[in-house]
N, C-alpha and C positions, 0 to 999 in steps of 0.2 A: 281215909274217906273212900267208902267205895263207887263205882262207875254212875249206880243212881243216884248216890245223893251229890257226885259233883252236877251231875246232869240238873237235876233239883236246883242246885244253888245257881247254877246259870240263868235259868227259866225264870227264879225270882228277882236275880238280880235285872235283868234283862227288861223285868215288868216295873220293878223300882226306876230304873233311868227313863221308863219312857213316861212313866207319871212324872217323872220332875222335868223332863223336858218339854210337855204335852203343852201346846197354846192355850193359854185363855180363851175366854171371848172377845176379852178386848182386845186382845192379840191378834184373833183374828178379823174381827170388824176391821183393825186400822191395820194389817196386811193387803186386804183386801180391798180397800178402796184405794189405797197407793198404786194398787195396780188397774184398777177399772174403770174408778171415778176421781182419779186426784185433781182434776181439775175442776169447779165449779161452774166454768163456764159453760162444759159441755158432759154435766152428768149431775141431777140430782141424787144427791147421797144426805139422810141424815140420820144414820143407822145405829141404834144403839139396844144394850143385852141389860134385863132386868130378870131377878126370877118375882114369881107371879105364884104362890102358891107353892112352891117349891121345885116350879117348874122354870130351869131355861126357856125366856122371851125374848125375842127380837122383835124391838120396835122403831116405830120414824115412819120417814117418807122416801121412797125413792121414784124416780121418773117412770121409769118403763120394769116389761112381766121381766126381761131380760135380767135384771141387776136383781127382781128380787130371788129370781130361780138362783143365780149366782154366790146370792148367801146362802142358800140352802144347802147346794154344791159343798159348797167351802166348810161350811161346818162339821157334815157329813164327813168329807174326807177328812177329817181332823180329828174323829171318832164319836162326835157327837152324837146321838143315834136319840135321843130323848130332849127334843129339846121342840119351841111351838115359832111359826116366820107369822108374825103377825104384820109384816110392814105392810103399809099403804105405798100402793101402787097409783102416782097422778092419772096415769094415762086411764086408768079404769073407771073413771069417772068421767070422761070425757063420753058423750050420747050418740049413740049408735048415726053413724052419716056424718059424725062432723070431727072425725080424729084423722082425718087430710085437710090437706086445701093448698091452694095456689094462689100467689103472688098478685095482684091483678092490675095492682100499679104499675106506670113505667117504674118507676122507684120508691120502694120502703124503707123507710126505716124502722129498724127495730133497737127497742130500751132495753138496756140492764133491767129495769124496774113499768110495772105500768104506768107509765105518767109520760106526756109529752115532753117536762123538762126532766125525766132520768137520761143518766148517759148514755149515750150512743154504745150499742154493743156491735152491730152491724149493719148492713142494708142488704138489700136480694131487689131484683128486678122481676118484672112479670114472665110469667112462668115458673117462678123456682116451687117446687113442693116444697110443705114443711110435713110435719109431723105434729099433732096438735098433742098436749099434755095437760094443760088445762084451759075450759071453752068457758069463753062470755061474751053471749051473743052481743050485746051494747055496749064491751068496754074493749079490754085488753083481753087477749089470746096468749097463752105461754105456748111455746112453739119451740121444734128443735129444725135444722137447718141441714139442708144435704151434708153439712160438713161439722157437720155437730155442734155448732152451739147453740145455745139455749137462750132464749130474749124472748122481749113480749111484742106483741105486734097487734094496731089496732085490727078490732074484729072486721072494721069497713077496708078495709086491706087487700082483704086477705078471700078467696073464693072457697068454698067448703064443701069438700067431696067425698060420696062414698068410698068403699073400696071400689067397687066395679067402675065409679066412676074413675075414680084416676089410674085405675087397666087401661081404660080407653081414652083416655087423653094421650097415656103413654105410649098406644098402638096409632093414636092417628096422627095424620101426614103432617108435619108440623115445620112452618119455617122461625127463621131467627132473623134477627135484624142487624147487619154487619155494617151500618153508618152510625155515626156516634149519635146522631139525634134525627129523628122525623115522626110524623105526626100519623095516626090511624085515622081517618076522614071518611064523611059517611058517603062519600060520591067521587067516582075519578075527578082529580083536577077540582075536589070541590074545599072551599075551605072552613066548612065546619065542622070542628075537631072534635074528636069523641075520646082519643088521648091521648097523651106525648108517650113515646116511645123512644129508647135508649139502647145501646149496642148492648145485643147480649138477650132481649128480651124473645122468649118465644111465645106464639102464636096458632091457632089450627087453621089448617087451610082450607077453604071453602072453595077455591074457584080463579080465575083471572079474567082482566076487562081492558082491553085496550091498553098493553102496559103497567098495568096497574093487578096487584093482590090482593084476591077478598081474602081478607084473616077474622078470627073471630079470636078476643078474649078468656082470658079463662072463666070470667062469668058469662059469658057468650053475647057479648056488645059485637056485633061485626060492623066490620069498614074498610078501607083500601090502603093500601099503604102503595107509593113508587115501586117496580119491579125492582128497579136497580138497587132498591136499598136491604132485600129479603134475602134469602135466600134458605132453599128448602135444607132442613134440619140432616135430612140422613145425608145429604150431599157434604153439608157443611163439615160434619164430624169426619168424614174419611178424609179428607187432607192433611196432608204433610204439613206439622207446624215449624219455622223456623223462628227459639227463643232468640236468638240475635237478630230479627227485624225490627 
């Protein structure tokens, strides 16, 4: 055998092992979601390969553009080159001004399912953004959570904001609440409540009055809260925490 046709038999042999070892699709659907969305609670994945004509399709639903760019990716690198991402994107269906919002409650909770008796998946306090994935103005809101999970949370919940809008929530002066309970009140020293507020909750700040901090809501209810129980946000974050107190 001479030098090109060993050269030859390598080349072919070389294309034969990588066709037998070359992933599927299904292979790589369920590679890939072990690695991005194995968990349910904090990644819609229902991702599956049909051909359509004679063509490679991917179809389902996934949460956000992120995951679907990511099958694209993945296929791609896998030598795919001819193949069509049909998946449905939730978020892309959510209407232009209402794919943020923020918390507005002292306390939410949020369901596994839309329904006031589904289970408890979590709660978030006022202030926390979410991430909207799917919107309905008069029911249940699917939402994802500074810390990724996924639950529905009612729409009266919950405050709904552009993008510029939540630029500037995120730029403005904002304190938090470092007592475990007190009230937002529409008058220093007055006692009618406009809402319970919880440690952890933040608020924008409007002003001070004898002791007392004008705050506004994140739907923009303002009212006073005690000095001694606020304290301004950028202050609060640069301190030293100690976990053994």
């Amino acid at each position: 055998m001479n030098k090109v046709s060993r050269i030859l038999l390598v080349v072919v042999a070389a294309c034969i092992a990588g066709s037998m070892w070359a992933a599927t699709p299904r292979e790589i659907v369920n590679s890939l979601k072990q690695r991005i969305a194995p968990d349910k609670r904090t990644a819609v994945w229902d991702v599956k390969t049909v051909s359509q004509k004679g063509v490679l399709t991917i179809v389902g639903t996934v949460g956000t553009v992120d995951l679907k760019e990511a099958v694209t990716a993945e296929f791609q690198k896998n030598g795919y080159n001819k193949f069509s991402n049909n998946l449905i994107v939730l978020e892309n269906a959510v209407p232009e001004g209402k794919r943020w919002a923020i918390v507005k409650l002292g306390l939410a909770s949020l369901r596994c399912e839309g329904a006031h008796s589904a289970e408890m998946a979590t709660q978030a306090i006022m202030g926390t953004p979410v991430k909207v994935l799917e919107y309905d103005a008069d029911d249940w809101c699917r939402v994802v959570t500074p810390d990724d999970y996924i639950s529905y949370v009612p729409s009266s919940s919950i405050s709904f904001k552009t993008d510029e809008e939540m630029a500037q929530w995120r730029k403005a002066d904002r304190y938090i609440v470092t007592t475990y309970c007190t009230r937002l009140v529409t008058e220093p020293k007055g006692d009618e409540t406009i809402t319970d507020l919880t440690l952890g909750c933040i608020l924008e700040y409007k002003g001070e009055k004898k002791g007392w901090v004008c705050l506004a809501t994140p739907d923009g209810r303002v009212g006073y809260v005690e000095k001694e129980s606020v304290e301004s946000l950028n202050t609060w974050k640069q301190q030293s925490f100690n976990a053994d107190l």
